[in-house]
N, C-alpha and C positions, 0 to 999 in steps of 0.2 A: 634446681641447683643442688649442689651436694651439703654438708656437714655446716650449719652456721654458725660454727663455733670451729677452731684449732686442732681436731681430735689427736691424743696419742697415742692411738692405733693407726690413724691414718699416716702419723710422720713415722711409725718406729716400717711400715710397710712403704714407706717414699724411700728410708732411710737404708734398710734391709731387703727391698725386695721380696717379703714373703711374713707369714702371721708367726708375731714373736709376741709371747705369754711371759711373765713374773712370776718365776717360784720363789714364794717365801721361804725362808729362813730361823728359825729360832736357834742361836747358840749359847744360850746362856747366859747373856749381859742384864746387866741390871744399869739405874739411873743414876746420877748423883743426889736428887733428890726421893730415893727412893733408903739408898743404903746408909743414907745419914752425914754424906760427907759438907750437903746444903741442908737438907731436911729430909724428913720420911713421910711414908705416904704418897706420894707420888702425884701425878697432875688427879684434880678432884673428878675430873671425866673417863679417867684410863681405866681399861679391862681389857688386855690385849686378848681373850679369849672371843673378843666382840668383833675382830677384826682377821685375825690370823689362822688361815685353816686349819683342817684336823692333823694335817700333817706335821704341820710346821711346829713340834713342841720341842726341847730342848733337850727330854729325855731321848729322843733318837739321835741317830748320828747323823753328822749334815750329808754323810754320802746317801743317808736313807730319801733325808727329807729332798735333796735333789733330784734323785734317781725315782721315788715316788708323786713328786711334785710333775715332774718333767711325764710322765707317764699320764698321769691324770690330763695335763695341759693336750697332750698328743690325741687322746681320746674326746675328750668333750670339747675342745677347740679348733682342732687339725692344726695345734702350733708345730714351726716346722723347727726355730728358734728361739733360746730361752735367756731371759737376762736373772739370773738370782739374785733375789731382794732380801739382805739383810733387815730385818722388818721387827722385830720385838725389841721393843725399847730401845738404847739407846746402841748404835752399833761401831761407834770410835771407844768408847769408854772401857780402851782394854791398850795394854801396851803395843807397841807399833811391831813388836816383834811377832806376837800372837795374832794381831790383826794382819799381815801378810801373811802368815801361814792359812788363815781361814778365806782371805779375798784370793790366793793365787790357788787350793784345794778346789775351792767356787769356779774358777776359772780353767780349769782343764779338762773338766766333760765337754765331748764332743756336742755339737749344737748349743754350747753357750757361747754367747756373742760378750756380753759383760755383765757388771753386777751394780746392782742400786743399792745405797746404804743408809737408812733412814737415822737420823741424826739428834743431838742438841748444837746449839751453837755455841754451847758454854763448856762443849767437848771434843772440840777441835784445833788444830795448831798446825805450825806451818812444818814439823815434822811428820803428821801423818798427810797432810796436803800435798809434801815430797812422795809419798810413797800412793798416792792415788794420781798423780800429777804420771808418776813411772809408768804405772798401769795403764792411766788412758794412752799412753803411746800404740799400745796395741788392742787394747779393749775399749769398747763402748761405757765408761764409766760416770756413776751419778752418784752425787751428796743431795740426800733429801732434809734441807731444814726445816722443821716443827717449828715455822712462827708461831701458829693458833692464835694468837692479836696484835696485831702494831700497837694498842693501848698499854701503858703499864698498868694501869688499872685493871683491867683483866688476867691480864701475866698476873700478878698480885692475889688476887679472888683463886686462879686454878691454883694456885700452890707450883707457880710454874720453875721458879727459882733463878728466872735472869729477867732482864729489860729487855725492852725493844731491841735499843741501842748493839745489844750485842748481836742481835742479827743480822742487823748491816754491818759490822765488822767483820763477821762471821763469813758474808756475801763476799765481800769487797776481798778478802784474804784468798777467797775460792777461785776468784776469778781470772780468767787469764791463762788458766793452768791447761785446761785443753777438757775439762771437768765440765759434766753438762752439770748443772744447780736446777733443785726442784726445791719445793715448796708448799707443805700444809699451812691452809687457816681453817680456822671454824667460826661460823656464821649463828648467832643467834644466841648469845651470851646475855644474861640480864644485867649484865651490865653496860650495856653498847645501845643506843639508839641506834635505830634503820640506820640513818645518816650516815653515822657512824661508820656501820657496814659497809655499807656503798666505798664510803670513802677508801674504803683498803680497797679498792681497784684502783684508784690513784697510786696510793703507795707502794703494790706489790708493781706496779707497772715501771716504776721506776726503778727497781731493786737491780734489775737487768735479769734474772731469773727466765731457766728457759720451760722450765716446768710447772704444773699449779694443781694441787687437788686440793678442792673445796668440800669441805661436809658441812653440813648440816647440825646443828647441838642436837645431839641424841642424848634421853638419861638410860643409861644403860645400871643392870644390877649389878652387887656388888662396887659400889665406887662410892665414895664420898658425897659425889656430886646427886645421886638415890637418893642417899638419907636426906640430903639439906631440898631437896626437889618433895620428898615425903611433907617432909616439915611446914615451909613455906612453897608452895607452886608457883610457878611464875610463866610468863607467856614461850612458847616454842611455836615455830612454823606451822600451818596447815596445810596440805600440798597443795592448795591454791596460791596462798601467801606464797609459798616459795616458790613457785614458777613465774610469778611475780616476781619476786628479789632476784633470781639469778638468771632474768633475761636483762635487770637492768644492771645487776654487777656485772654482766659480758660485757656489755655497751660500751662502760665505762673501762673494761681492762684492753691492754694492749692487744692488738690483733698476732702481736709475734711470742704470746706465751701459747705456748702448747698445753691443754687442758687433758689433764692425768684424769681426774676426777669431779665429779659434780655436784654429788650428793653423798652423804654417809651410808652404807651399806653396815647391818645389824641382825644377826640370827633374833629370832622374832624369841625363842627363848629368853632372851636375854635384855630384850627390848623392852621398857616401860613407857618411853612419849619420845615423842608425835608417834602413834599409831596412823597410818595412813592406809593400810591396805594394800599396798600397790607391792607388785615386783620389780625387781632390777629394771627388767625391759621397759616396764610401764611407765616408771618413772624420767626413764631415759625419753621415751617416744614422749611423754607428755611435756618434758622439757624442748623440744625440738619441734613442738606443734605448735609451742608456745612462741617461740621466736618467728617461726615461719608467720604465723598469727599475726601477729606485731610488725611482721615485715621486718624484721631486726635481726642483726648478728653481731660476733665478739668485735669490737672496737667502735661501731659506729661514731659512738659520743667522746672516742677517746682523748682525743686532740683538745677538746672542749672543757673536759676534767683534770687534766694533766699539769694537775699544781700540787705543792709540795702538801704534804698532809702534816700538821702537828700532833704525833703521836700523846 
């Protein structure tokens, strides 16, 4: 049988007809809780250096970072089509004016199909929802919300600077618009039992959300989350354990979200825990030996879980 989970390479190739790649973006935005207008400092796990490749910095110009992204993608992927991922921190938190200048700049190189715009939900409104609502008319266009927990109590602990609550507002406001919705969480907070865990496949399942990338808690250097990890240690995944957890968070998520990602991806530079050893691929194949194993795919248990979660 093929893929036993949702892939989204396999719907952006249902969707498009041919291998379409994500070049990141760095333009120069910062947070609300970063520049002081909520607090500073920013989420206690963040180091966009641990995430965002070599290109995507802010001191270049986006025609560099597209034009060098898209060139990379062509060679080490044979992508034929590219969606540009606004991707470093928060990518609304800029006037609606400057932010159509940069989405429709993104959108005019040849072989872009649309752009992805990673998000908060505490920086969104139905003004700039107007003006991504315009775009998907003719572009492939995605708002990616940074839930990271349905619990407040963890929003709280990262220094995250809103509630649950505004992510479903956040959703619900998106909706409708013609706008695909994605969606980050992360898996392994000491403040969450397993249960816990699990139970955000209930909740993200109901969000209507078409999109989902899952990581993994990584302590990455330089963050807040480093020092207080130095300090006190506390339990993270072993890649057993988590091949374990996210054959049974599929189970329990809807079979109709499409899975962006699985596990957190971390230059090993930068990396302090879970050390696991393994590569991209590795991790990915061992994920998918692990279900096949199991005899298990994304929804089976879904129907069975599909109750309201009290955040």
């Amino acid at each position: 049988m093929g893929k036993r989970y949702n892939s989204y390479s396999s719907f952006l190739r249902r969707r498009f007809g041919c291998r379409v790649q994500k070049v990141s973006v760095d333009v120069g935005f910062t947070c609300p809780n970063r520049d002081g207008r909520i607090t500073r400092g920013g989420c206690i796990y963040c180091n966009n250096d641990s995430f965002v490749p070599p290109y995507a910095r802010s001191r270049y110009s986006l025609d560099y970072q597209i034009t060098t992204g898209m060139e990379y993608l062509r060679r080490r992927f044979k992508a034929e089509k590219f969606i540009v991922y606004f991707q470093a921190y928060t990518n609304t938190y800029e006037s609606v004016e400057r932010l159509e200048r940069l989405y429709r700049e993104a959108l005019s190189y040849n072989d872009v199909i649309g752009i992805a715009i990673g998000t908060r939900s505490d920086c969104i409104d139905r003004e700039k929802l107007d003006l991504l609502e315009e775009l998907a008319r003719d572009w492939f266009v995605t708002v990616e919300y940074g839930i990271e927990s349905i619990y407040d109590k963890t929003l709280s602990f990262v220094n995250r600077g809103h509630n649950y609550q505004s992510v479903v507002d956040a959703i619900e406001l998106t909706r409708g618009r013609g706008i695909y919705i994605g969606a980050h969480i992360i898996v392994g907070f000491p403040t969450e039992t397993e249960d816990e865990m699990l139970a955000m496949a209930d909740e993200v399942s109901r969000l209507g959300i078409d999109f989902l990338k899952i990581h993994n808690l990584h302590i990455v250097r330089n963050t807040p989350l480093a020092r207080l990890y130095a300090k006190e240690p506390f339990h993270l995944f072993s890649y057993e354990e988590y091949l374990d957890f996210i054959s049974r968070f599929l189970e329990r998520l809807s079979p109709d979200i499409v899975i962006e990602r699985l596990f957190t991806d971390t230059p090993r530079e930068l990396l302090i825990a879970p050390l696991w050893n393994k590569t991209h691929v590795e991790i990915l194949k061992g994920i998918e030996e692990e279900l096949e194993k199991r005899n298990t795919y994304q929804g089976r248990l879904f129907r069975e879980h599909i109750t309201r979660v009290n955040p």
